[in-house]
C-alpha positions as CSV (number, residue, x, y, z in Angstrom):
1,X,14.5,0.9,-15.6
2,X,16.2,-0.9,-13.1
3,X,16.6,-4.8,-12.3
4,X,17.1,-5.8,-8.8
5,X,19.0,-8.8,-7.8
6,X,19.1,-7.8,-3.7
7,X,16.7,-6.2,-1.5
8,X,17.7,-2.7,-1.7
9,X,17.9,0.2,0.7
10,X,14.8,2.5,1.5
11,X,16.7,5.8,0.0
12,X,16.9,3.6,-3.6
13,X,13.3,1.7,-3.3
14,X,11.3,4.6,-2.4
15,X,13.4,7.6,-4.2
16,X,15.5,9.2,-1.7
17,X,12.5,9.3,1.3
18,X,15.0,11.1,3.2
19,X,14.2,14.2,1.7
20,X,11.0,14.3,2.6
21,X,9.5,15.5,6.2
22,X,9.6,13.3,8.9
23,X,7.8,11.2,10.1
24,X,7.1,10.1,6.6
25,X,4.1,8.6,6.4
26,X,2.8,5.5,4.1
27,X,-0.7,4.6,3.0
28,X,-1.1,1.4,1.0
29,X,-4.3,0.6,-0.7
30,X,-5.5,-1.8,-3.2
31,X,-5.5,-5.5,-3.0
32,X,-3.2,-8.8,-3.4
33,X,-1.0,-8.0,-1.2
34,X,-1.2,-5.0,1.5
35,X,-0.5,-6.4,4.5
36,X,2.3,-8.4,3.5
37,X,4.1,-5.2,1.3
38,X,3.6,-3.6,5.7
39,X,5.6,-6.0,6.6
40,X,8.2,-5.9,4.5
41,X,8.2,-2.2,4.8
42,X,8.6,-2.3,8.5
43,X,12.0,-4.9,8.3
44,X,13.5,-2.6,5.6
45,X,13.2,0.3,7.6
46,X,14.4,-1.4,9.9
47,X,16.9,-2.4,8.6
48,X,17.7,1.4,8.0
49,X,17.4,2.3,11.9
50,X,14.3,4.1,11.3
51,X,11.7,4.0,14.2
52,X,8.7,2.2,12.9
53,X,4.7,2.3,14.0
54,X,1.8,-0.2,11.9
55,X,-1.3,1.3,12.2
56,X,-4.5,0.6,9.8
57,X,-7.8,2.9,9.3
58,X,-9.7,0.0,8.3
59,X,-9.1,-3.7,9.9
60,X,-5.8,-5.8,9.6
61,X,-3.7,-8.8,10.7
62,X,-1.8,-8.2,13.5
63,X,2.3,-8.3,13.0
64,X,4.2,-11.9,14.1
65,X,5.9,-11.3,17.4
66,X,7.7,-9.8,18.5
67,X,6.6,-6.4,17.4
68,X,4.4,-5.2,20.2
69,X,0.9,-4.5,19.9
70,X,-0.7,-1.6,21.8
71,X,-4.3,-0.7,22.0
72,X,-5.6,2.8,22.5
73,X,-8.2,5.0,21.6
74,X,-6.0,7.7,20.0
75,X,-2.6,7.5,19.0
76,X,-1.9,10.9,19.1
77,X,-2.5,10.7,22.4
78,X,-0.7,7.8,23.5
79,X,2.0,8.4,26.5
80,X,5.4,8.9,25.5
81,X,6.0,5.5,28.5
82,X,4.2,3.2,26.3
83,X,5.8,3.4,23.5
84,X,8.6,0.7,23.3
85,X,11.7,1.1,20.5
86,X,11.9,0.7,17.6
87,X,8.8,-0.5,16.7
88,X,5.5,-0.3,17.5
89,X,1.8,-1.8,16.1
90,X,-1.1,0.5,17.7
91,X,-4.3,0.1,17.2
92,X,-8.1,0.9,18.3
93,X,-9.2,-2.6,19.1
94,X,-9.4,-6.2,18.4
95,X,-12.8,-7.8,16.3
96,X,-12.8,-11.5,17.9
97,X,-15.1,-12.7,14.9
98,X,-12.8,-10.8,12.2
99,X,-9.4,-12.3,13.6
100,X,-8.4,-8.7,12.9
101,X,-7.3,-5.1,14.9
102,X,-9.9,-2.4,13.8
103,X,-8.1,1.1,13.3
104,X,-7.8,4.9,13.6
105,X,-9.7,7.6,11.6
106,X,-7.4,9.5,8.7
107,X,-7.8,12.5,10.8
108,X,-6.4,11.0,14.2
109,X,-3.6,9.4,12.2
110,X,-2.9,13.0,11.0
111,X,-2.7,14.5,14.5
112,X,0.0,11.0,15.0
113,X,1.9,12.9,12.7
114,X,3.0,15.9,14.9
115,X,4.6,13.8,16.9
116,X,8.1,12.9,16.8
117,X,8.9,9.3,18.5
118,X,8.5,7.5,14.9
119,X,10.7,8.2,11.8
120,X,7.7,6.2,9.2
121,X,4.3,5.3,9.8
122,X,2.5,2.7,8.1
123,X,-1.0,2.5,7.3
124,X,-3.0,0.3,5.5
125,X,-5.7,2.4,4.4
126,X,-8.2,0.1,2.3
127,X,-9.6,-3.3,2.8
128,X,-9.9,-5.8,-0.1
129,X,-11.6,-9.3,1.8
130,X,-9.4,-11.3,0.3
131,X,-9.1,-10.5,-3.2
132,X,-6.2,-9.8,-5.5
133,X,-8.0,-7.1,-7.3
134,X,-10.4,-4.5,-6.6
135,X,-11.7,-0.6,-7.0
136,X,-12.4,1.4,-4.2
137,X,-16.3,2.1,-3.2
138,X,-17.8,5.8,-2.2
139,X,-16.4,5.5,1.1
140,X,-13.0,3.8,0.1
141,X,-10.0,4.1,0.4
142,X,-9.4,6.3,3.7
143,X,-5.9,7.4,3.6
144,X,-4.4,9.9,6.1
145,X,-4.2,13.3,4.0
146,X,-1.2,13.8,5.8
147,X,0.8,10.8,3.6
148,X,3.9,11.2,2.0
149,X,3.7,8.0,0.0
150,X,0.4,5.7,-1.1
151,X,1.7,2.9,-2.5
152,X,-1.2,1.1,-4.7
153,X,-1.4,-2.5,-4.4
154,X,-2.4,-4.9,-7.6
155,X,-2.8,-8.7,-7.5
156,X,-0.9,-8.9,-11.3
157,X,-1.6,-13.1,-11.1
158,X,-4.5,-12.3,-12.7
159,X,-3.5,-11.3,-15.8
160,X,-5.0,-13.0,-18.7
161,X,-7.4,-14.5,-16.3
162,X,-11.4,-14.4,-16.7
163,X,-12.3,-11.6,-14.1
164,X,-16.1,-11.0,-12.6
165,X,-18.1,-10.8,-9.6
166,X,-16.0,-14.1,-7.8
167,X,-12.1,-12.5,-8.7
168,X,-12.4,-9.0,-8.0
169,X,-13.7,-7.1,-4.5
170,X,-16.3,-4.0,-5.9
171,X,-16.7,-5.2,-9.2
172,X,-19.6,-3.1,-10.2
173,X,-16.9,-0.7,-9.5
174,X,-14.2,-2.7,-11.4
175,X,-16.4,-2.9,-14.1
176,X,-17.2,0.8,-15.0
177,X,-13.6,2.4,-14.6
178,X,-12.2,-0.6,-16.8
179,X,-14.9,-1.3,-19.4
180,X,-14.6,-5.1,-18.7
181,X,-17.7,-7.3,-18.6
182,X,-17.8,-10.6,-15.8
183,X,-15.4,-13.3,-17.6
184,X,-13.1,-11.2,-19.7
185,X,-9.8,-11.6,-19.3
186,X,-7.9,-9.1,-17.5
187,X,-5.6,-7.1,-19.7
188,X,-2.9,-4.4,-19.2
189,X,-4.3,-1.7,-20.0
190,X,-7.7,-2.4,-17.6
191,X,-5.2,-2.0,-15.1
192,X,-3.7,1.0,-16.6
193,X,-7.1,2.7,-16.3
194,X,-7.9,1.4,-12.6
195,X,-4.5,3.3,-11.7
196,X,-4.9,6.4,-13.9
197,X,-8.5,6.7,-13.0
198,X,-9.9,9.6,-10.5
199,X,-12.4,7.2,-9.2
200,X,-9.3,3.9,-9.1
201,X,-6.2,2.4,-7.3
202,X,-5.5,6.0,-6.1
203,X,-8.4,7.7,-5.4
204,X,-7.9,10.2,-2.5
205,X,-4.6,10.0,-2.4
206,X,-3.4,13.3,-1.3
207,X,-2.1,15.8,-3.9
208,X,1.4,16.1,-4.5
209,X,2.0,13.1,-2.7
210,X,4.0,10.3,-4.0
211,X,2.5,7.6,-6.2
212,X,3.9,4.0,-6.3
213,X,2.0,1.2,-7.7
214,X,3.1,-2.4,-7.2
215,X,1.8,-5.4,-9.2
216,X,2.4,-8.6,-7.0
217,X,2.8,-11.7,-7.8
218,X,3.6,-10.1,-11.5
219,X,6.0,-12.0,-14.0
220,X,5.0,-10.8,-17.6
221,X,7.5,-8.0,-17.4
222,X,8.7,-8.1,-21.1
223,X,5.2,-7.5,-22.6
224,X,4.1,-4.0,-21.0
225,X,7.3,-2.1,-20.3
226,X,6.6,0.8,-22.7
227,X,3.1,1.2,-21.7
228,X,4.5,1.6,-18.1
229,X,7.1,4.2,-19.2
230,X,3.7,5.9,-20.9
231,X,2.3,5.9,-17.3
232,X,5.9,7.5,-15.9
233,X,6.0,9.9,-18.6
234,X,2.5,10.8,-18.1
235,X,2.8,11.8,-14.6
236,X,0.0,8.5,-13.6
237,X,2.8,7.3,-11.3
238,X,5.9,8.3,-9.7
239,X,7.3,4.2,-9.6
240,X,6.5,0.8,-10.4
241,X,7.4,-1.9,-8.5
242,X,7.6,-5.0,-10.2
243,X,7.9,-8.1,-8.0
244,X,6.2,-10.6,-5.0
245,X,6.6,-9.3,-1.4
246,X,6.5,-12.4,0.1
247,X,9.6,-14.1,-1.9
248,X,13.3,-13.1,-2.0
249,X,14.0,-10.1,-3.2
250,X,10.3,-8.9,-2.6
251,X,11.0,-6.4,-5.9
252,X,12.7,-7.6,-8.4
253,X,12.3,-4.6,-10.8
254,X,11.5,-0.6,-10.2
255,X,10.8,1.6,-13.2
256,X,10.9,5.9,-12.3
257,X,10.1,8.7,-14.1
């Protein structure tokens, strides 16, 4: 178990992500925090020197400036002259009503990753409407089988909370991996069995790819550390990221297997 009192590097964060083929692809999914965890992925690599492209295979917010946006109709076959250094958003088109870019199919984000003018890719792969909780319907989450990483997103300011129907996106879903009825309160080990469920946080995520599950907004760190070693041991997750992406350091504590 670590504590961490900076922001760190990407070889410590994500487990030495050097090692593995390039360009290393990321699929976030979840809720409570997806777009803002991009974010902060894209400065710390950065940071690192790494060539970075945002892309989404569901609907996001576009980046602040000044990362450029492009809009195309496949990535994989966007010209080499369009694509500015060292970062890049690209995405199929804009939904005026939404506020948000609409993006790519898995499959055309897996051709993207033949190509070689970005180091990490970034997709978020599941949409949540808002919500800092959810679990994913039949169609959901649509991550790129072609991922290195899915990083699996929980909204943990709802712990000890009443949960139901206005708290949680899907929650007929919700509802029948956890076992919690509308106005329960939200305990650790509901949100054990969204993660470790084939049917939860990481459903579809490629096989053999790595699992990291971050609980945002999350300070009841004391109460559930041995039940998240239990999860390391047990192979349900590769990291924990403790933490809120949108303060200073984003993670303040990382637990490994």
């Amino acid at each position: 178990m670590e504590i961490i009192k900076n922001i760190p590097d990407t070889q410590t964060l994500l487990c030495d992500v050097g090692a593995l083929t390039q360009p290393l692809i990321i699929s976030v999914v979840g809720a409570g925090g997806k777009t803002s965890t991009l974010f902060w992925l894209a400065e710390l690599f950065l940071r690192s020197g790494k060539r970075v492209l945002l892309t989404t295979t569901t609907h996001m917010f576009l980046p602040e400036p000044p990362c450029p946006v492009v809009i195309c109709r496949d990535p994989a076959t966007l010209p080499v002259a369009y694509v500015p250094s060292p970062l890049l958003a690209c995405f199929a088109g804009w939904n005026v009503v939404q506020g948000k870019a609409h993006g790519f199919s898995p499959n055309a984000l897996d051709r993207l990753a033949a190509r070689g003018e970005w180091d990490v890719v970034l997709v978020e792969a599941d949409g949540a409407r808002g919500f800092a909780l959810k679990a994913p319907a039949e169609h959901e989450p649509c991550i790129p089988q072609s991922s290195h990483c899915v990083i699996g997103v929980t909204g943990g300011g709802l712990l000890g909370e009443p949960v139901g129907p206005q708290t949680v996106h899907r929650w007929p879903q919700f509802a029948g991996i956890t076992g919690l009825n509308a106005g329960d309160r939200l305990d650790f080990p509901a949100l054990r069995q969204l993660v470790r469920h084939p049917q939860g946080l990481f459903k579809s995520a490629p096989s053999g790819c790595r699992r990291v599950w971050l609980i945002n907004r999350f300070s009841h760190y004391e109460n559930h550390d041995d039940m998240i070693q239990q999860m390391l041991e047990a192979s349900e997750v590769d990291v924990v990221w403790l933490g809120a992406v949108q303060e200073t350091p984003p993670v303040t504590r990382r637990l490994v297997r």
